[in-house]
C-alpha positions as CSV (number, residue, x, y, z in Angstrom):
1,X,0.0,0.0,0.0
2,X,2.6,2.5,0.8
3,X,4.6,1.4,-2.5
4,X,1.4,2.3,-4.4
5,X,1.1,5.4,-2.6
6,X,4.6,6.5,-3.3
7,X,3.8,5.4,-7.2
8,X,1.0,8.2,-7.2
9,X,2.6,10.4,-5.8
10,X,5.6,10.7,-8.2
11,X,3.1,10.5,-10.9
12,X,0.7,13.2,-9.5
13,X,4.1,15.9,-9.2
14,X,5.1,14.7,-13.0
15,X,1.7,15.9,-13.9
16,X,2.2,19.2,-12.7
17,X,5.3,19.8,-13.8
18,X,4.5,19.0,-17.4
19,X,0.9,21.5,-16.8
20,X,3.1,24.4,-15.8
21,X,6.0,24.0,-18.8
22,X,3.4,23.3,-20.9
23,X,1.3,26.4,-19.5
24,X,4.6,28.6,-19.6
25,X,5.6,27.5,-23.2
26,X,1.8,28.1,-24.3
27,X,2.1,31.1,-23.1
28,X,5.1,32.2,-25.0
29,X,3.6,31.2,-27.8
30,X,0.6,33.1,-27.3
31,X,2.7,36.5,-26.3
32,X,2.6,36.6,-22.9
33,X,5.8,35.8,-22.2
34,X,7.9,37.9,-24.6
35,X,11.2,39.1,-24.3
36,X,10.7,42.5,-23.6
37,X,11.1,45.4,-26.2
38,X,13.6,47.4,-25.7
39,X,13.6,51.2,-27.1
40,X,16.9,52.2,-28.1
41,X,17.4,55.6,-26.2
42,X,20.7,56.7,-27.0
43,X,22.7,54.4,-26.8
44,X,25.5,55.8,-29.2
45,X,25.0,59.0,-27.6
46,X,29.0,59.9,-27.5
47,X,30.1,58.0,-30.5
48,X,31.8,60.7,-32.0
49,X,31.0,58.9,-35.7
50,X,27.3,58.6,-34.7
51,X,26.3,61.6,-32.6
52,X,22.5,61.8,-30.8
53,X,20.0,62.3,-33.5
54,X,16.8,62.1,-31.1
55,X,14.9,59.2,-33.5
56,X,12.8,58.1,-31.0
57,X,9.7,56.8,-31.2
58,X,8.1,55.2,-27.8
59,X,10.0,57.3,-24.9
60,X,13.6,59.0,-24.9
61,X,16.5,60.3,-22.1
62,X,16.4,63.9,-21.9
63,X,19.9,65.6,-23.1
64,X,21.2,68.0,-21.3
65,X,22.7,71.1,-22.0
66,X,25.7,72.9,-20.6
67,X,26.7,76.5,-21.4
68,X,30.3,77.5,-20.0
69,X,31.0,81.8,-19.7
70,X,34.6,81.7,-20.0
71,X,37.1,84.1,-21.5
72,X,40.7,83.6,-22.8
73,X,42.2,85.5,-19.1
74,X,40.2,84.2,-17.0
75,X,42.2,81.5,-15.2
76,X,39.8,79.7,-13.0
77,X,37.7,78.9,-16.4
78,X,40.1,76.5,-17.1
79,X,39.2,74.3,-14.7
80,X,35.8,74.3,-15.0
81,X,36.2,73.8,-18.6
82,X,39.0,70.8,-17.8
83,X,35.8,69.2,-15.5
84,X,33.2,69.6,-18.1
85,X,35.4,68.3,-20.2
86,X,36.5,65.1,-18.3
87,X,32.3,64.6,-17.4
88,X,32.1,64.8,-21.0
89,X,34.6,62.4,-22.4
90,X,33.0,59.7,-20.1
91,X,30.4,59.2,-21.8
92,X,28.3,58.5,-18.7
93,X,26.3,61.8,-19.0
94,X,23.4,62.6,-20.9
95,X,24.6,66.3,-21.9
96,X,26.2,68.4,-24.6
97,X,28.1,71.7,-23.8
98,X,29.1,74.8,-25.3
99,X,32.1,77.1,-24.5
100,X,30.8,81.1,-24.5
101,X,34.1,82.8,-25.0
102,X,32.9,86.1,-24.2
103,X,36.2,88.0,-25.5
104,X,36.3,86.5,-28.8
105,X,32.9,85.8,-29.8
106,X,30.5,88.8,-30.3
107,X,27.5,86.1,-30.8
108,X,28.4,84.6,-27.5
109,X,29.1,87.8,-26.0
110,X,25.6,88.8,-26.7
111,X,23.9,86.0,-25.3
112,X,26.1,86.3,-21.7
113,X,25.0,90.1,-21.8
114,X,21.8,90.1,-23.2
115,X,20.2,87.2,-22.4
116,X,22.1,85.3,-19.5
117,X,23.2,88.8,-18.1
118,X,26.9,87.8,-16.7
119,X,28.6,89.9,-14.1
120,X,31.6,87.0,-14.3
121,X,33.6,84.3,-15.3
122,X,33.4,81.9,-15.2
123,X,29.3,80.7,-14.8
124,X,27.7,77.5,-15.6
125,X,24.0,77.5,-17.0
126,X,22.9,73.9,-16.8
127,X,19.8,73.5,-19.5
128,X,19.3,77.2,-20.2
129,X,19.6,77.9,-16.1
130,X,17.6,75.1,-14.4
131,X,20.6,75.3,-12.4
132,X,23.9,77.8,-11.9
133,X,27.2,77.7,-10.5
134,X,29.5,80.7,-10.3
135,X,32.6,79.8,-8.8
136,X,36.0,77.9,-9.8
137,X,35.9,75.7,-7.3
138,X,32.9,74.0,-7.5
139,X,33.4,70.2,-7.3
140,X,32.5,67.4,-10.3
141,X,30.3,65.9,-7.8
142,X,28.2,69.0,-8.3
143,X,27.8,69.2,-11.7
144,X,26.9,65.5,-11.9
145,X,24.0,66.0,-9.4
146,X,22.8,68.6,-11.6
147,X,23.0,66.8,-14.7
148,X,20.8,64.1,-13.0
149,X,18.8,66.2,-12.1
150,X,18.0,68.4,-15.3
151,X,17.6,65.1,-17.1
152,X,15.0,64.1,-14.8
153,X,12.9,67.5,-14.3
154,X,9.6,67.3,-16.0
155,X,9.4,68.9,-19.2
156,X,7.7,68.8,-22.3
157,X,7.6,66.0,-24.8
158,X,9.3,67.7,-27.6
159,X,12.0,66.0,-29.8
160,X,14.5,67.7,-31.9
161,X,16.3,66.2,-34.9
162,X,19.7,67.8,-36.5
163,X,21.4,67.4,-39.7
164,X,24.5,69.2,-41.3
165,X,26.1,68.6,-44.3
166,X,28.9,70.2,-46.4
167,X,28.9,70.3,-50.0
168,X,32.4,70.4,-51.0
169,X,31.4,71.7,-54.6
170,X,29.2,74.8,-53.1
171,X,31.0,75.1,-50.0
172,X,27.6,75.9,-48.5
173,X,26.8,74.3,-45.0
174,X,23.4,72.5,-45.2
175,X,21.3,72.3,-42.0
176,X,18.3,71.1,-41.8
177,X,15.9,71.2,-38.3
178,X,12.9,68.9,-37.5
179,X,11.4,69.1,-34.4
180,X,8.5,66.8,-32.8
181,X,5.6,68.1,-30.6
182,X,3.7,64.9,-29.1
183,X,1.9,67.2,-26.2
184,X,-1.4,68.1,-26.9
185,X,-1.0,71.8,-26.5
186,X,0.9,74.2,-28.9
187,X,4.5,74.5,-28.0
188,X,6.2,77.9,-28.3
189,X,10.0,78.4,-27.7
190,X,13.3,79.6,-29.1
191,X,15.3,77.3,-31.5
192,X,18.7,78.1,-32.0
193,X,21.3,76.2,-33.7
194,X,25.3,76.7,-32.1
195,X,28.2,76.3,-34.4
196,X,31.0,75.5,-32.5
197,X,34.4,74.6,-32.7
198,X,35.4,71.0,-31.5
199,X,39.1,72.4,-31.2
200,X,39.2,76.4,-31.1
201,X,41.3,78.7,-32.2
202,X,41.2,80.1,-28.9
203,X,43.0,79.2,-25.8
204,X,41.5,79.3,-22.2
205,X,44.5,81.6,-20.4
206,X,47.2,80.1,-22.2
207,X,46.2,76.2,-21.1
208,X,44.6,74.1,-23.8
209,X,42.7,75.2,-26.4
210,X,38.6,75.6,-25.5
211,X,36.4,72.7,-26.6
212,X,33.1,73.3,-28.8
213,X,33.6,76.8,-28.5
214,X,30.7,78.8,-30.4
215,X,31.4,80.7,-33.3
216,X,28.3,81.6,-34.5
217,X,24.5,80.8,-34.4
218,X,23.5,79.1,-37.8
219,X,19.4,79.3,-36.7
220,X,18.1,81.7,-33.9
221,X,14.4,82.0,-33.8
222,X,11.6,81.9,-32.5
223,X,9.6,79.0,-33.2
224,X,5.5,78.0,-32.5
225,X,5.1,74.1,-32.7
226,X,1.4,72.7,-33.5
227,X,-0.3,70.0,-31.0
228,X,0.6,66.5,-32.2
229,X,2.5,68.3,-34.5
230,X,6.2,69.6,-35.9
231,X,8.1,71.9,-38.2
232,X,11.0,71.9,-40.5
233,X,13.6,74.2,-41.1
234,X,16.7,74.5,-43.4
235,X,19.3,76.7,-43.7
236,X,22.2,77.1,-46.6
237,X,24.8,79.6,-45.8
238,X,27.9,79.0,-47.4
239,X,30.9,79.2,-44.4
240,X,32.3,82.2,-45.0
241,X,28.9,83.8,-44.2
242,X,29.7,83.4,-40.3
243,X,30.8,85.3,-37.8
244,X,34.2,83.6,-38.0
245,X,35.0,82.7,-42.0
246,X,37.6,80.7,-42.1
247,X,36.0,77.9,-40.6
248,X,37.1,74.4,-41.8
249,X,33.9,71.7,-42.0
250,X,35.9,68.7,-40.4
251,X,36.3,71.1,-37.4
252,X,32.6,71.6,-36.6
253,X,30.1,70.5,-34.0
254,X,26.1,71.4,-34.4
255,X,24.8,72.0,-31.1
256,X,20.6,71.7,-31.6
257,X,18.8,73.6,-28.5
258,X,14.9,74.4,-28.0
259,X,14.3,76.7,-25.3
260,X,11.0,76.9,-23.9
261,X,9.0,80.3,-23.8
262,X,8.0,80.4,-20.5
263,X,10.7,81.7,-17.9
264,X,11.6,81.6,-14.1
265,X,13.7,84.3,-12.7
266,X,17.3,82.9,-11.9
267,X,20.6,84.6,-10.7
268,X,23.8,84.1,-12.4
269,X,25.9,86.5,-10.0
270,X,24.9,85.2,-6.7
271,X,27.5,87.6,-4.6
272,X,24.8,91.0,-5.6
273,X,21.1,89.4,-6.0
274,X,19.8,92.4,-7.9
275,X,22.8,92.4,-11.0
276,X,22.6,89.2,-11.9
277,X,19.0,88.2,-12.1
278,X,18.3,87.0,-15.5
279,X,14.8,85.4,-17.1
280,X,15.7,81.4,-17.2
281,X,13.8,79.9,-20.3
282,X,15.0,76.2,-20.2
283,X,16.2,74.1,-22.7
284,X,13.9,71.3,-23.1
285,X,15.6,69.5,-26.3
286,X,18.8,69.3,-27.0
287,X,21.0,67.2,-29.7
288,X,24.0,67.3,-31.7
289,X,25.8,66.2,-34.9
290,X,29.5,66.1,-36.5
291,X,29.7,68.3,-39.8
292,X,32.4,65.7,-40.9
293,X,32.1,62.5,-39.3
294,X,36.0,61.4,-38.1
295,X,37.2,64.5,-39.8
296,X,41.2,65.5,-38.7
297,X,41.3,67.8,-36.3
298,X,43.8,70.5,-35.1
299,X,46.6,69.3,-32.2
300,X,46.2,71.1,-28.8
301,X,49.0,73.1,-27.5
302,X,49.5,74.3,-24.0
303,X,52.0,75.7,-22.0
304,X,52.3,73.9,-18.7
305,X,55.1,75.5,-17.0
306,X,56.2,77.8,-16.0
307,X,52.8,78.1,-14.3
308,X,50.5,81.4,-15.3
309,X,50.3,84.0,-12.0
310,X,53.2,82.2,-10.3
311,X,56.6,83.9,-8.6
312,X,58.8,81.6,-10.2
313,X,62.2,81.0,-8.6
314,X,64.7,79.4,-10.3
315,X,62.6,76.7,-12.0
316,X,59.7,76.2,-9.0
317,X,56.8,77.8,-8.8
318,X,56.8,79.7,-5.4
319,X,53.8,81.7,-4.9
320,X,51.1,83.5,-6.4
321,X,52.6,86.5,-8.5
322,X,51.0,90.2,-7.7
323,X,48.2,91.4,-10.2
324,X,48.3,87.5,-11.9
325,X,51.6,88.5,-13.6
326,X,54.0,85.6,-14.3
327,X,57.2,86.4,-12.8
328,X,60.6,84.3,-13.2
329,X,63.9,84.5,-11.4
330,X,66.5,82.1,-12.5
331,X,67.2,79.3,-14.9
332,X,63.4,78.4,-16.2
333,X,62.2,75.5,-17.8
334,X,59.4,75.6,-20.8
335,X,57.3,72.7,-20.9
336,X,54.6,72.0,-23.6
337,X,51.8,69.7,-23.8
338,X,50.8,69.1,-27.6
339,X,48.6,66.2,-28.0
340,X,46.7,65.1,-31.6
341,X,44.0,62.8,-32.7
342,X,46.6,61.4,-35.2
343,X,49.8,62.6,-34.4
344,X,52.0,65.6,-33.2
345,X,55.2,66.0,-35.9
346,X,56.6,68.9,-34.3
347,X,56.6,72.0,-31.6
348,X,58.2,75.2,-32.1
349,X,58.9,77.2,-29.2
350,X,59.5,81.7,-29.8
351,X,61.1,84.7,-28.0
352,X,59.5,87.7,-28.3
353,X,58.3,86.5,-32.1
354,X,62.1,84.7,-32.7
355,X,62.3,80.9,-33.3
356,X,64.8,79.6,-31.0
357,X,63.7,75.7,-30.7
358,X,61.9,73.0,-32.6
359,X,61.4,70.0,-30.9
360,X,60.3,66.5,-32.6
361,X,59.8,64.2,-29.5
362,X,57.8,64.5,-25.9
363,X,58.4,65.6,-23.7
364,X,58.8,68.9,-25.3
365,X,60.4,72.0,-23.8
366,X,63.0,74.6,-23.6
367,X,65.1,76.4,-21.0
368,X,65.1,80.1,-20.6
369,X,68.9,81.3,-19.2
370,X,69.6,83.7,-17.1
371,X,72.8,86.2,-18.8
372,X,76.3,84.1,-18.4
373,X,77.6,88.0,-18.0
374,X,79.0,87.8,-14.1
375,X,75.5,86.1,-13.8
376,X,73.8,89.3,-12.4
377,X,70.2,89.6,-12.1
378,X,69.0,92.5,-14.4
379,X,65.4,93.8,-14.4
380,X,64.2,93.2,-18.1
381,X,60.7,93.8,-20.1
382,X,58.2,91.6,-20.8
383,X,58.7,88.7,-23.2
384,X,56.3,86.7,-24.9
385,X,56.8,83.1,-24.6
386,X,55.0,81.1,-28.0
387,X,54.7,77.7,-28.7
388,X,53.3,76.4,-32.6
389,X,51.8,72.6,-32.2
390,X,52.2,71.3,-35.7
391,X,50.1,67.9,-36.9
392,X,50.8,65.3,-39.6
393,X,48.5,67.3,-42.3
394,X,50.3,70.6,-41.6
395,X,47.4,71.9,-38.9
396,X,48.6,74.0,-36.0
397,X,47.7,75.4,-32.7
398,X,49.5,77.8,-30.5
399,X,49.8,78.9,-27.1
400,X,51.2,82.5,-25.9
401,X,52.4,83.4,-22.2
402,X,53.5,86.6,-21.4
403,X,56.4,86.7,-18.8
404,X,58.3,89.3,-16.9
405,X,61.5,88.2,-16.1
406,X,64.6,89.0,-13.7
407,X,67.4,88.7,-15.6
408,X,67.9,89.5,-19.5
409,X,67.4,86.2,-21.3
410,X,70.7,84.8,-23.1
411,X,69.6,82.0,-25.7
C-alpha cells in the first residue's frame, strides 16, 4: 500500500510539472511571455561617428545642456572647462556643452549680456539655467547631481532632430531642423542652432585650447510648434557667411537647443542678488551632430610650465605672483603639452616672435637662461613666450604666455 502510494505520488508531481511547462511554453507562444522590447534611447549617444539624432519613437533620455561663460584670461575657467570636459569624455552623462568665450565671440558675448546677463567668469548654466554655478571651485560631484537632475525634471515631450552637411562643390553648409511636438497643447520656444568649434582657435588663459567653443549661431528663432504636431527648417549659408569665416567643416560641431518660452527668474551673480537676475527659459531639447564624421582635427598646444600668476624662482613655482603676472627668477624650464587625434610631428617654441627651438619628440620643452655675464640679475621687459603645435596634415595650434622676467634672457 505504501509502495502504491509513493507510485501516485511521483506521478501526480510529473503531472504538474509537465501542466506548468506546458502552460509557460503556451504562453510564449501566445505573447505573454515575450522578451521585452527594448527602445533604443541613446545608446550611441557619445560616439563621435554617430552623434545623438533624437529618432525616438516610444519614450527618450532627456539631453542636457551645458553653457560655459569663459574668457581667454580668465584662469579659473580653465578648470571648469578641464571638469566639463572630463564629465564629458566619459560618456556617462546625458549632456552636450558649449564654451561662451565672451572676449572672442561677439554672438556669444551677446547672449552672456543680453540674455544670461553675466557679471563673471566663469558661470555655468545647466539647460538654459535650471541650475547655476559661479565659482572655480565647484566640485564634479556638483555638476553630476545637476545633470541628473535636469535630465529628470519634468518637461515637455518635444523631440529635436539635426542634420549638417557640407557640399564640397558649393562650399555651402546644409542644416536642416525637425522638431516633434507629441503634447497636446501648442509649443512655443526659441530654437537656436550653435556652431561650435570642437578644437578652437582660442586658448583658455594660455592652457589648452577651449572645446566646442561657439562661433556663430547658424538658426536663432523663435519658433510655435502645432499640438501633435512639428516643423521643418533649413538653412544654406555657405561658411564664409559666419561670424568667424575661415571655418574648416571637419572642425565643426552642431549643437541643436529648444528653449522653452516660459521663464523663471534665476541669478547668475549670486554675490549682488539684484545684478545678476536674469529670465531662465529652459532648454527642453537638445541634440547634436559632427559636420564631418571622423574629420582630422587640429593638435592642442599648452604651455604647462612655467605656471600662469606664479613667482617663479629658479625653475619652481613659489607663490602667487601680484596682479596674476608671471614672474621668473633664475634658470626656467618651458614645458609644452601638444597632444593630436593622429599625431603631433613637431613643436616650435619663440622669443618675443624669434624661433629659437623646434622640438620632434615629448616631452617637449626649452630652457630660458639667465645672462652668463657675471651672472647678475638684471630687471628686463616683458617677453612673450609662443609655442606652434604642428600635426601630420600641416594643422597647428598655439599657445602664448607673457612673462616678466629678472634677468635679460641669453639663448
Amino acid at each position: 500500500m505504501g509502495r502504491l502510494i509513493k507510485i501516485s505520488t511521483c506521478c501526480i508531481i510529473t503531472l504538474l510539472i509537465l501542466s506548468v511547462s506546458y502552460a509557460i511554453l503556451n504562453n510564449g507562444n501566445n505573447g505573454m511571455c515575450k522578451e521585452p522590447i527594448v527602445i533604443d534611447v541613446d545608446n550611441n549617444l557619445y560616439d563621435e561617428n554617430n552623434v545623438d539624432t533624437n529618432n525616438k519613437t516610444e519614450e527618450y533620455v532627456h539631453t542636457v545642456l551645458i553653457e560655459e561663460a569663459s574668457d581667454t584670461g580668465c584662469i579659473p575657467c580653465v578648470t571648469v572647462a578641464k571638469i566639463l570636459h572630463e564629465l564629458y569624455e566619459t560618456k556617462e552623462y546625458n549632456f552636450y556643452y558649449v564654451s561662451l568665450v565672451d572676449d572672442k565671440s561677439n554672438v556669444a558675448q551677446k547672449r552672456l549680456k543680453e540674455e544670461l546677463n553675466v557679471f563673471g567668469h566663469p558661470v555655468v548654466y545647466i539647460d538654459g539655467g535650471h541650475k547655476v554655478y559661479f565659482a572655480a571651485n565647484t566640485p564634479k560631484e556638483e555638476y553630476i547631481k545637476s545633470i541628473i537632475n535636469a535630465q529628470e525634471r519634468s518637461k515637455p515631450n518635444i523631440t529635436l532632430n539635426v542634420t549638417a552637411e557640407y557640399d564640397e562643390n558649393s562650399t555651402e553648409l546644409i542644416t536642416t531642423v525637425f522638431a516633434s511636438n507629441k503634447e497636446s497643447e501648442n509649443y512655443t520656444g526659441t530654437i537656436r542652432i550653435y556652431l561650435t568649434e570642437i578644437i578652437s582657435r582660442w586658448n583658455q588663459a594660455n592652457s589648452e585650447p577651449y572645446h566646442f567653443a561657439l562661433v556663430d549661431f547658424i538658426i536663432n528663432k523663435y519658433i510655435d510648434i502645432p499640438a501633435k504636431g512639428n516643423i521643418t527648417i533649413q538653412d544654406k549659408r555657405d561658411l564664409s557667411e559666419f561670424e568667424v569665416s575661415d571655418l574648416k567643416p571637419e572642425e565643426l560641431f552642431v549643437v541643436g537647443v529648444i528653449f522653452n518660452s516660459k521663464s523663471v527668474k534665476r541669478d547668475s551673480f549670486p554675490i549682488d542678488d539684484t545684478k545678476g537676475e536674469f529670465d531662465a527659459h529652459f532648454a527642453d531639447a537638445t541634440t547634436a551632430t559632427y559636420v564631418v564624421p571622423g574629420g582630422n582635427l587640429p593638435p592642442q598646444a599648452s604651455i604647462i610650465h612655467p605656471e600662469v600668476g606664479k613667482f617663479h624662482a629658479y625653475n619652481k613655482a613659489i607663490f602667487d605672483a601680484p596682479l596674476k603676472k608671471t614672474i621668473l627668477t633664475g634658470n626656467t624650464q618651458i614645458v609644452a603639452k601638444a597632444k593630436d587625434d593622429t599625431n603631433v610631428e613637431k613643436v616650435e617654441f619663440y622669443i618675443d616672435g624669434n624661433i629659437v627651438c623646434t622640438d620632434e619628440e615629448a616631452p617637449y620643452q626649452y630652457e630660458l637662461k639667465k645672462p652668463k655675464l657675471f651672472g647678475r640679475l638684471t630687471l628686463s621687459p616683458t617677453h612673450q613666450i609662443k609655442i606652434i603645435a604642428y600635426d601630420s596634415e600641416g594643422k597647428t595650434d598655439d599657445a602664448v604666455l607673457d612673462v616678466i622676467t629678472l634677468f635679460r634672457i641669453d639663448n
